[in-house]
N, C-alpha and C positions, 0 to 999 in steps of 0.2 A: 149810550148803553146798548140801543138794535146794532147801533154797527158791530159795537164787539162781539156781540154773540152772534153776529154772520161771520165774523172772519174766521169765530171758533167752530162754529158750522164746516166750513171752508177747510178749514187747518185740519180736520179729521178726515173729511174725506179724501184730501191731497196725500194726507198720511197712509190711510187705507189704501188708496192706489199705489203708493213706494213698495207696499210688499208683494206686489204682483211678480210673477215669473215672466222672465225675457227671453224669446227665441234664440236659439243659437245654432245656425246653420251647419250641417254636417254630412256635406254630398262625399257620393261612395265613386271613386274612379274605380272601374272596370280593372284597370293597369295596372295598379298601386296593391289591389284585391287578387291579382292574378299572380304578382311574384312575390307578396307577401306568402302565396301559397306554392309557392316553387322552390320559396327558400325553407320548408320545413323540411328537418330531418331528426334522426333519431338520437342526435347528441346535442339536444338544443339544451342549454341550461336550464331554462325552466322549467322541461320536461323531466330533466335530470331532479331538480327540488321534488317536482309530483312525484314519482319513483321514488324518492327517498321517504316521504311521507306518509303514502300509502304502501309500500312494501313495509318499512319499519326498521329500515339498515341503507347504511351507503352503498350505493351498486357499483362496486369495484371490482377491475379495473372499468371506468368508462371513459365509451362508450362501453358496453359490455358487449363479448366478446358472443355473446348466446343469449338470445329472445327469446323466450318460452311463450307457453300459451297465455298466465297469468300477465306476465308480462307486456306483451302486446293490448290485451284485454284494456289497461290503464295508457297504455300507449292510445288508444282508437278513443278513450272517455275524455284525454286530453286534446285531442287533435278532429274528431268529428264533425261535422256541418251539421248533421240531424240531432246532437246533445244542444249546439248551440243554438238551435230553432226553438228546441224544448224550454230549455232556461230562457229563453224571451219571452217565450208565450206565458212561462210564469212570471214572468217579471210582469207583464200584462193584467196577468190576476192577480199579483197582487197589490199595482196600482188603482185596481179597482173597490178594493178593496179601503184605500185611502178616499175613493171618491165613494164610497155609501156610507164611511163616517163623519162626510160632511156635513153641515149644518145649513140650513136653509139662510142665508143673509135678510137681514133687513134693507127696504127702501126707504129712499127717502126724495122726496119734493120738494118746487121751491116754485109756488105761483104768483107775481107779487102783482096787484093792483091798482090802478089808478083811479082816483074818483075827481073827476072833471068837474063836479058839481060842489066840493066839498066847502065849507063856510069859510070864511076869508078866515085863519089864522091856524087852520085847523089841516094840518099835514093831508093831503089827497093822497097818501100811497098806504096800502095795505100789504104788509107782507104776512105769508099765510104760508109755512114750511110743513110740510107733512110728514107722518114716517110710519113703515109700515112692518110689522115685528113680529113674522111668521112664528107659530110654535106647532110641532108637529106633536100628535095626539097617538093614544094605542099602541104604542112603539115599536111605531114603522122603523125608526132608527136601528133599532135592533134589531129587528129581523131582513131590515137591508144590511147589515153587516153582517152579521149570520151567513144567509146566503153566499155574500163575495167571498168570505172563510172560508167556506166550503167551497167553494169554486175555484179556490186558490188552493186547497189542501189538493182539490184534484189534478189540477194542473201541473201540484209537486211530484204526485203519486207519475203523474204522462212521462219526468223522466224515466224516473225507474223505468218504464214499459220500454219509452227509447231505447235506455241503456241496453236493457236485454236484450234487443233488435240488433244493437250495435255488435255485442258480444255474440247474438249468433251467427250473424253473417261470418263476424270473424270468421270463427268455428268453422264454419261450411268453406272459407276459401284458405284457410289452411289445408284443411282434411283436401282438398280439389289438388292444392299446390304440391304436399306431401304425395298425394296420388298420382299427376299427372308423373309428377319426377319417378316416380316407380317404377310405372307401366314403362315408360321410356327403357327404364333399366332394362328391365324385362324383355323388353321386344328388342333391343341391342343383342341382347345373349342370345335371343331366339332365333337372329337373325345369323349369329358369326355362327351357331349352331346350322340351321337350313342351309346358309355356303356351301360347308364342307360336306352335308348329304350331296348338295348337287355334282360338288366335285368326284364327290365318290362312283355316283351315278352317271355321270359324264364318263367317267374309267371305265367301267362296266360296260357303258354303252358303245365305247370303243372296243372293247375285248369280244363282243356280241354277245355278253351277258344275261342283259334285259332289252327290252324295247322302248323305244323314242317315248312312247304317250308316258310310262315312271318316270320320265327326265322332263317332259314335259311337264306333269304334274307337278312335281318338287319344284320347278321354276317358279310356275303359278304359285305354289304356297310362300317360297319366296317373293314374291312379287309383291303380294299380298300383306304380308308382315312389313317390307318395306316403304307401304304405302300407310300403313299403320301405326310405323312409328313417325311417318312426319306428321300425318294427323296428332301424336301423341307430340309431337315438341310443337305443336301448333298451342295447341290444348295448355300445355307448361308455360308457355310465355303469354296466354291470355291468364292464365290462374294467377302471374307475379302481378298485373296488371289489375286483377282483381283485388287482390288479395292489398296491393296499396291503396286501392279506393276503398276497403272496409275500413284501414286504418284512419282514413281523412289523409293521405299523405301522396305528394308524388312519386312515381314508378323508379324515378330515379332514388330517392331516400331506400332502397332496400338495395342496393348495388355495393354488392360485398358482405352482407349483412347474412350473420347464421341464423338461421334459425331452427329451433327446437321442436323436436314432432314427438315428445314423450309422454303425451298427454293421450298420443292415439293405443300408447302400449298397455293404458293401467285395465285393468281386469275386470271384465264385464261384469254388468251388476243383472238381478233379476226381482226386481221390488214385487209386491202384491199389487193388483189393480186398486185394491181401495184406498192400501196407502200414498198412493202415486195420485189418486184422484182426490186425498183429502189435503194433500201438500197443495194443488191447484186450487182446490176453492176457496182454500184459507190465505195462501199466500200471495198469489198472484196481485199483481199493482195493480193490472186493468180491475179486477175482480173488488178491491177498496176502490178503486177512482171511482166503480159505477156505485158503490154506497155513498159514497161522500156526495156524490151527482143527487143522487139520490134522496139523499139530505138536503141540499140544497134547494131541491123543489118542492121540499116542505115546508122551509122557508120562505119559499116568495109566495105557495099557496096564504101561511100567514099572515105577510106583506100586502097581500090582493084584500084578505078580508079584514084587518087595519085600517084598510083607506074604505072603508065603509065610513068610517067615524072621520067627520071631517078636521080639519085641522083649524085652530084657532090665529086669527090676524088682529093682535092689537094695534090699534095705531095713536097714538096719541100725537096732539098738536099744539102748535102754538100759531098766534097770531096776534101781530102788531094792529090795529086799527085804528087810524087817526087817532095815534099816540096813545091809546089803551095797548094793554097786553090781556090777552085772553088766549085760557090754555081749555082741553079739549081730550077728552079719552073718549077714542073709540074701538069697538070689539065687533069685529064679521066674522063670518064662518058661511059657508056654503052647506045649502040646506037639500041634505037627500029626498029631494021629494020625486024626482021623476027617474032618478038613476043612484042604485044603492052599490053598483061597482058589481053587478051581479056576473056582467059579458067576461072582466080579468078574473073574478073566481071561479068561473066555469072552466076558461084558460087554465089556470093553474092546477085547479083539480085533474085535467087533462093530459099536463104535464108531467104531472107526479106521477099519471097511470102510467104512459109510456114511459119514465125515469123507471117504473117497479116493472113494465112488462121488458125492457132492455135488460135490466140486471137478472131477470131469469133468463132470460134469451141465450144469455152469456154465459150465466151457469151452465144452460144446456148443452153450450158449444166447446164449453170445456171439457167437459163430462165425453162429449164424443171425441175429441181432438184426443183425451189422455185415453182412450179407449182404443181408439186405431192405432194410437203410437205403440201401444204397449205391443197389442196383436202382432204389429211391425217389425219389433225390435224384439221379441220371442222367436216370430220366424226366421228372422235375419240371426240370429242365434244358433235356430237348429241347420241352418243351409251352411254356417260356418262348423257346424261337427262334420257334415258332409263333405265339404271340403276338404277340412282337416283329415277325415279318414283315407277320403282318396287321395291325399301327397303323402298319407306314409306309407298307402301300397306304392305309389310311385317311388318312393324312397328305397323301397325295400327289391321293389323291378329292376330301377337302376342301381342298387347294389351286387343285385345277381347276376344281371350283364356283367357289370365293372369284374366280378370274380370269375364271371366265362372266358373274360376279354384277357384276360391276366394269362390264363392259363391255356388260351388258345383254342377255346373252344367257340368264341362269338367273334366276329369281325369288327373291325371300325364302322362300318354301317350301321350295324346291330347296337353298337355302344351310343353313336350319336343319336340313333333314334330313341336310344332310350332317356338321355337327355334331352331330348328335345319332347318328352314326353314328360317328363318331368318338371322342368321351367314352364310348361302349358298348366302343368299343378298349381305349381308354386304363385303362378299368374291368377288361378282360377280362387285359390283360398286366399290370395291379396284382395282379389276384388270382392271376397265375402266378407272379409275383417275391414275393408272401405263401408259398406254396405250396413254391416254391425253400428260403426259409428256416426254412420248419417242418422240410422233409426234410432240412435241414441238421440244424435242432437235434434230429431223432432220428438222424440218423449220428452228430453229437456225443454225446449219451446211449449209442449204443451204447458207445464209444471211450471216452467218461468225460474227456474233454479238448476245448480248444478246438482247430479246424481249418485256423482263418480263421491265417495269419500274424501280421497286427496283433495279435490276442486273445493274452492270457494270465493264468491263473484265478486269481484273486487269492489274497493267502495266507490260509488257514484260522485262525484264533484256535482252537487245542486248550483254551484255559481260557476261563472265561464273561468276556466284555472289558468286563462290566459289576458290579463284584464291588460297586458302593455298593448298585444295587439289588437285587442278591441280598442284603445283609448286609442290607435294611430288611421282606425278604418276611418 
């Protein structure tokens, strides 16, 4: 009869160990990691599914023939390195979150005895199995799971924050890409423009017109411009290069690819500072991740002062003794007498403060962040009327040459220079409508949302939208 109820002893805890998790090894080749990411591009099927899901229509013809902003936007959520750090790190909280609604396991023992002395007939071995059957008290349970909640609600909120980090990079090396390619323009025409001065002034200078140091001058500004514009297709092929690392993609995947700059034409907006500042404090992700943080270290202040209350160990036993059976309950607990847990509720009271002096800290930085934006992007507003006023006098300069020149009253010098005084316009109110949309996209960053009406931020994938090639790393 002791043997069988060893072997059923036995038989449970063999069983108990079957359901343990097994290692499974999963090293990362460098290699394997480096052309999996060489082979991305922008007609990958998968990508193609995201795009259909999250727009809401088949994107036809594809590949599609024109990438807009919105569209890239899910393009960079699908293909990112810093969304998929984010989604791990939640994945992290919230297997944490399976590890504080675990249950404290019971032990067990198995001391057996021998008695050298024992009467002749009468079995010398004592088996004496022990077990020991934690019950946690004050519900620590709960408020250890509380806690990993919240720490894991926060960790969901850290995409979002990502996301928008993702979205505004974008943003900035579009608007870079869009602009470099401009200024190029610009400085081409300004350039075939300065030639034909200096040609003109070379003639002249042949004719004894003018003197060397005007021909001399024009060179240098030519010079100048021409050194300007390789600066400028320097600038344009570090922006394509950019502008595919904000994607997560290689430089090659955008070769041949249109893309759409309609997003820098829509019509400036001019919000209130306080609605602009109440969109920030309400909506922002960082702005809940610090409450939910927040929460959390209410939580384990909780938790800290729980474990004041000690937790109960029943154990109850059996034992064989020279062929008696005798059983046996026992009950411990650990007695606060020289330590009431007061050191981790100090801790934690401590924590909570700096969790409450963080989340105003961060009010306050928002509160300045949409404060300078705004100041930003007003100015950068009124310098684009300025602009704007000076190219339609330049419009209106070079139309009055163009009808001197018609009628023989201004020369071809007089007409290029007034072109060429005009494309220095046209240059100078491009670079204030760059200028308009950069102070946009830091009022948008302060706010953490889009401001433009048309716009809105595309939906985040909280799981990796690309689970074959995670399952192949």
């Amino acid at each position: 009869m002791n043997q069988r109820k060893l072997v059923i002893l036995l038989f449970v805890i063999t069983f108990s160990l079957a359901g343990c998790s097994m290692f499974h090894p999963r090293p990362i080749s460098p290699a394997r990691t480096a052309t999996a990411f060489e082979a991305r591009t922008l007609d990958n099927a998968g990508l193609k599914e995201f795009l259909k899901k999250n727009v809401g229509h088949k994107i036809t013809p594809w590949p599609s023939k024109s990438w807009d902003f919105q569209m890239l936007t899910l393009v960079a959520f699908y293909y990112h390195p810093d969304l998929d750090v984010a989604r791990a790190q939640w994945g992290v909280a919230e297997a944490r979150v399976g590890t504080a609604s675990g249950r404290p396991n019971p032990s067990v023992g198995f001391t057996p005895q021998y008695d050298a002395d024992a009467a002749r007939g009468v079995s010398p071995w004592k088996l004496s199995p022990t077990f020991d059957i934690p019950i946690e008290t004050a519900g620590k349970r709960g408020y250890r799971i509380e806690q990993a909640r919240h720490l894991s609600d926060a960790a969901r909120l850290n995409i979002a924050t990502v996301a928008w980090q993702v979205r505004s990079r974008l943003r900035v090396r579009l608007i870079d890409s869009y602009a470099t390619s401009q200024v190029e323009a610009f400085l081409i025409r300004q350039q075939g423009v300065q030639e034909e001065i200096v040609k003109l002034l070379e003639q002249r200078l042949g004719f004894g017109e003018i003197s060397q140091p005007d021909v001399t001058q024009a060179r240098i500004s030519l010079a100048q411009t021409q050194l300007s514009l390789r600066d400028a297709q320097k600038q344009r092929a570090e922006a394509r290069v950019q502008l595919a690392d904000a994607l997560g993609l290689p430089v090659g995947a955008l070769d041949g690819v249109d893309l759409s700059f309609g997003f820098l034409d829509r019509a400036a907006i001019n919000l209130p500072s306080q609605d602009v500042q109440r969109q920030a404090l309400l909506n922002r992700p960082d702005i809940l991740a610090a409450l939910v943080e927040y929460a959390a270290s209410q939580s384990a202040l909780q938790l800290d002062i729980a474990k004041q209350y000690p937790d109960i160990h029943l154990g109850p036993g059996y034992s064989w003794d020279q062929a008696e059976n005798k059983w046996s309950l026992g009950i411990s607990l650990t007695l606060p007498v020289f330590n009431q847990n007061q050191g981790p509720i100090a801790e934690a009271e401590a924590r909570r403060k700096e969790a409450a002096a963080r989340f105003t800290a961060l009010q306050a930085r928002v509160v300045g962040e949409t404060d300078r934006a705004l100041a930003g992007y007003r100015a950068a507003l009124q310098t684009l009327e300025t602009a704007d006023r000076l190219l339609e006098s330049r419009r209106e300069q070079q139309r009055s040459v163009q009808t001197m020149f018609d009628i023989g009253q201004a020369d071809r010098l007089a007409l290029r220079s007034a072109q060429l005084e005009l494309i220095a316009a046209e240059l100078s109110r491009f670079n204030s409508l760059t200028t308009v949309q950069q102070s946009l996209g830091l009022l948008e960053n302060a706010v953490q949302r889009p401001l433009n009406p048309p716009e809105s931020i595309a939906n985040v994938p909280e799981r990796n939208p690309r689970p074959s090639e995670e399952n192949n790393e």
